[in-house]
C-alpha positions, 0 to 999 in steps of 0.5 A: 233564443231566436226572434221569428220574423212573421211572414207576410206576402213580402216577407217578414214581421220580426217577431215570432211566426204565430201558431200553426203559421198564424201571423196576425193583423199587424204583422205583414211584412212589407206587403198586406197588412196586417197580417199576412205572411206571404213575403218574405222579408222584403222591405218591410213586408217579410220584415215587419214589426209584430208589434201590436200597435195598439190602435190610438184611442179617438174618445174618452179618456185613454192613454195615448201611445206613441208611435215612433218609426211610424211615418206615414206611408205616402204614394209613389211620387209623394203624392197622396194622403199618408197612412194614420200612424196605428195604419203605419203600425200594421204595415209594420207588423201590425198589432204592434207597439211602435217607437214611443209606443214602449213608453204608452206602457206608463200611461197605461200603468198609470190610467190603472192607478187612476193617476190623472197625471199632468193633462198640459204644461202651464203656460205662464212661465216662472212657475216650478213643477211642482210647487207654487208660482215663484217658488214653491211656498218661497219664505214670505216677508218677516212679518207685518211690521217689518220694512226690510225685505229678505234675500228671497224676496228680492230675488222674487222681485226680480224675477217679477221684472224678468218675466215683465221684459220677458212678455214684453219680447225683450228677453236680454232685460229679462236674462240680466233679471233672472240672473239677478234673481239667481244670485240673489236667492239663498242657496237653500231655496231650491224650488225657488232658483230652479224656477229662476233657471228655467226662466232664464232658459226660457229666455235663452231659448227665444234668443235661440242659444240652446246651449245655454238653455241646456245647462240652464234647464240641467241646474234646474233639474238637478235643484228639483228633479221631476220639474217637468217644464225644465225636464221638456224645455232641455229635451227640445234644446237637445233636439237643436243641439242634435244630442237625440239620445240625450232628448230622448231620455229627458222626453221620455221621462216628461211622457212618464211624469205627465202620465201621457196626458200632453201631445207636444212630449209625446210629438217629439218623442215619437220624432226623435224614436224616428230619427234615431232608428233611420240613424242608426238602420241607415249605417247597419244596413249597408254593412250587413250580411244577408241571414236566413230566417229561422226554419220556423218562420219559413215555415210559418210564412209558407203557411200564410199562403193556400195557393202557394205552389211552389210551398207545396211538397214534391209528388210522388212521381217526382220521388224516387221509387226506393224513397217513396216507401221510405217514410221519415227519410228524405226522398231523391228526385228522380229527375236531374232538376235544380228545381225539384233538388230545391224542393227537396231542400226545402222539405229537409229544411236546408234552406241554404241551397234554395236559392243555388239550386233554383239558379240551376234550374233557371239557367238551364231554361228547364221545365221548371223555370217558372217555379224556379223563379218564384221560389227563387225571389221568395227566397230573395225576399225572405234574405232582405234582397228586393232587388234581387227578387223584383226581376224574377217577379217581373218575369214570372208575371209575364209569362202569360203561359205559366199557371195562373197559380204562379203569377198569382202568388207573384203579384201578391209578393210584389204587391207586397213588396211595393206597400212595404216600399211605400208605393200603395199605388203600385201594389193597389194594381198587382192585388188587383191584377191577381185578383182579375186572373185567379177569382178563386185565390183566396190568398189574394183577398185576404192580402189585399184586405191588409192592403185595404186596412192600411189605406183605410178603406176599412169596408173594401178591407171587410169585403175583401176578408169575407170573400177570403173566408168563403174561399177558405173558411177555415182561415184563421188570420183572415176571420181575427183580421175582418174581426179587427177592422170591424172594430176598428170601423166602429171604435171611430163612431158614435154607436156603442153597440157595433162596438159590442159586437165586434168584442163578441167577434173577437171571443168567437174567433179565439174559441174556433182557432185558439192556437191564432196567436194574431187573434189575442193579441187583436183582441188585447188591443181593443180590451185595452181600448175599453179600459179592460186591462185585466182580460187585456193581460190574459190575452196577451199571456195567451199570445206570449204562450203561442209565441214565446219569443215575441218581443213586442207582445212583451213590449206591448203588454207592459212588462220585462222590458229588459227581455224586450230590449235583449229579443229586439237586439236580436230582431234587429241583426235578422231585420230583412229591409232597413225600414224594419231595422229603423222601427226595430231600432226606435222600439228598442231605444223606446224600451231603453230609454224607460228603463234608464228613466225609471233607475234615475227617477226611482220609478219601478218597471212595469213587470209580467 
């Protein structure tokens, strides 16, 4: 089984190209937004997670996700006002679920168990989690009348003065206590020593020796395994000690046990899912090899675009006579052009020769040039090579005497290039250049409208699709799409009724175009939203039967995570940039640390 990346005006999505060529909101790669598939995999615009990145709920009492590999998309130069994380994740592939997003699947598992969860970590240090404050229901005094004091309650004693030189800042003192308290306890007081370990590591941790709250934190945790305070304190002494995979499990198992309710576990999973992933994308990517995507997602990516010359099949005079009646045959160019032999491959889906034949065309300077070196850097970008493909982008937008059509379509591909690169400055200008020299492309607002959604211009974004689905009504992504940006415009205010209306949008579009899988997946983000997790899972089974191989539906949905974890290695072997491989990585790794997390704890798996 192979993983389809969805395409979008740079490139690919990993994931699944949705039905009919739909790609959805969240699934741009490296260019537009959301949804498009114009690109091919360019930096992350062909490639982009289609993870539906559910978007992170602002009011109420919802479960927060978290989002890793989502780091804000910043202007050229640093400069500018990053994107918000559930923005990064449409650059990603929009409706996606990113990095730590794998582990949102508990809190949500657990907000349908009406599990209120861990809301904050206590302060007040000394405490175990759970059980009382000093040990968890710690033996009392023998009796009223008795003068000697037990074991224990010396032990408690000396805790209480460790914890007085410990607000005091005076955390040697504290550290001679705790070990005093240690020694002292009966080793059958398990809830009551774990406490005075991770006093101890408390301590340590304020004199910066993170090894020795590591193994402090690691004796609390083996005295009482779901001591969350222990369990958070160690994940942060591990990020010191720069054992990201280990801080990652403990994290994760703190984001489960605290039902998602605390930011700070959450933070640091999100930071380490980021680290991770860069880690490891940084030492594949340089070693790999280019790989064509699948016949599937070309296609599917073709198919994103209505003005796309060079996607259009060869004309009639462009065959030969003896194949023009040939029905189901593949027809012959009558004329010596690498660029028509390319064309012609591609109709026999030998997209292997592409590039080769259109290299012909264009050292030739022959009539066909133009289009040779368009196709040319599509394909460039769909193989993960931008830098190969920018000069004939370059070129083609140039030639101030080649179609409109042509230059058009290569200013959507740069421009979705550029967002995928990080410079929103850039591709701003080129979505704005194709829209001054071709108004009637209906591709260039419905690409630019992704844009918008990323920059969070959410009503220019709602302008842009509008102008898209009056070009071309029966346009499935840009209809599912405005419909998601008008949710999203009202999710953030106050009123409940544009709300209301923005789900019936949703309904309206998944009954005109019910083979856009992009349209359930949205919708399923924003049942989830409203708590209506029931329907959300039908929309998500709908989109999971349009798109089969899509991991992250699987991922976001809630279930078989080791199906998940198997589609996202796959993903990450056909990732076209090596931001793409980094947000691969930290979902997989996301998905892998919940899994080791439940078989420890004794947690079950959520399942489809």
């Amino acid at each position: 089984m192979r993983i389809i990346l969805t395409r979008t005006p740079c490139g690919y999505t990993t994931a699944p190209a949705g039905g009919g060529g739909q790609t959805g909101p969240g699934r741009a790669a490296g260019g537009s937004a959301c949804t498009t598939r114009a690109l091919p995999p360019c930096s992350g615009c062909p490639v982009t997670l289609s993870l539906r990145s559910r978007p992170v709920p602002s009011r109420g009492r919802r479960c927060e996700r978290v989002m890793a590999a989502s780091k804000p998309v910043e202007a050229a130069g640093g400069g500018g006002a990053g994107l918000s994380r559930w923005q990064l994740a449409l650059v990603l592939g929009a409706p996606i679920l990113l990095g730590a997003g794998a582990l949102y699947l508990w809190g949500r598992r657990a907000a349908r168990r009406g599990g209120k969860g861990a809301s904050e970590r206590k302060t007040p240090e000394g405490r175990a989690s759970p059980g009382p404050c000093g040990g968890g229901g710690g033996v009392q005094p023998d009796g009223p009348g008795h003068e000697e004091t037990s074991p224990l309650d010396r032990a408690q004693a000396a805790k209480n003065k460790g914890n007085k030189y410990f607000k005091a800042g005076k955390y040697e003192q504290a550290i001679q206590c705790y070990t005093e308290a240690i020694s002292l306890c009966p080793p059958e007081k398990n809830l009551d020593l774990s406490t005075f370990y991770q006093n101890r590591a408390a301590a340590y941790e304020q004199l910066q020796k993170w090894t020795e709250v590591a193994q402090d934190c690691t004796k609390a945790v083996e005295l009482n395994p779901k001591y969350v305070k222990a369990l958070f304190r160690r994940a942060k002494a591990h990020e010191k000690l720069d054992n990201k995979k280990e801080c990652l499990e403990d994290v994760t198992a703190v984001c489960i046990l605290e039902a998602f309710q605390n930011q700070q576990s959450m933070l640091l999973a999100d930071k380490v899912l980021k680290l991770l992933g860069k880690e490891k994308a940084k030492e594949k990517y340089k070693n790999r090899e280019p790989l064509m995507p699948s016949p599937q997602f070309i296609k599917s990516y073709f198919s994103s675009f209505t003005d796309d010359i060079i996607s259009q099949p060869l004309l009639k005079g462009e065959k030969s006579d003896e194949d023009k009646d040939k029905e189901g045959e593949a027809s012959e160019v009558k004329e010596n052009s690498g660029y028509l032999r390319a064309k012609q491959y591609m109709e026999e889906e030998n997209y292997d020769k592409i590039i080769s034949e259109s290299t012909k065309e264009i050292e030739a300077k022959g009539k066909y040039m133009a289009e040779a070196l368009l196709l040319r850097a599509t394909f460039y970008l769909l193989i993960g090579n931008a830098n190969a493909a920018k000069p004939d982008l370059d070129q083609v937008i140039s030639m101030e005497d080649a179609n409109v059509k042509l230059r058009a379509n290569a200013l959507i591909k740069r421009g979705s290039m550029y967002m995928q690169q990080q410079q929103p400055v850039l591709s701003t200008q080129d979505f704005n250049m194709a829209a001054d020299i071709d108004p009637q492309n209906a591709d260039v607002y419905h690409h630019r409208g992704q844009l918008k959604i990323l920059l969070d211009q959410i009503e220019e974004a709602v302008e842009d699709f509008d102008e898209c689905i009056r070009l071309r009504p029966d346009s499935a992504l840009a209809q599912a799409q405005k419909c998601f940006a008008l949710y999203r415009q009202a999710y953030t205010g106050s009123n409940a009724l544009p709300v209301q209306v923005a789900m019936k949008g949703f309904e309206d579009v998944i009954k005109n175009f019910p083979k856009c899988a992009e349209g359930y997946a949205l919708y399923a983000q924003a049942l989830t939203d409203q708590q209506q997790f029931g329907k959300a899972d039908e929309m998500y089974d709908k989109c999971i039967d349009l798109e089969p191989d899509n991991a992250t539906t699987y991922v976001h949905k809630g279930g078989n995570l080791d199906k998940a974890i198997e589609m996202f290695n796959k993903a990450i072997n056909l990732a076209k940039s090596e931001m793409e491989m980094a947000h691969l990585y930290s979902l997989c790794d996301a998905a892998y640390a919940q899994t080791e997390v439940a078989k420890k704890y004794g947690l079950k798996p959520p399942t489809l």
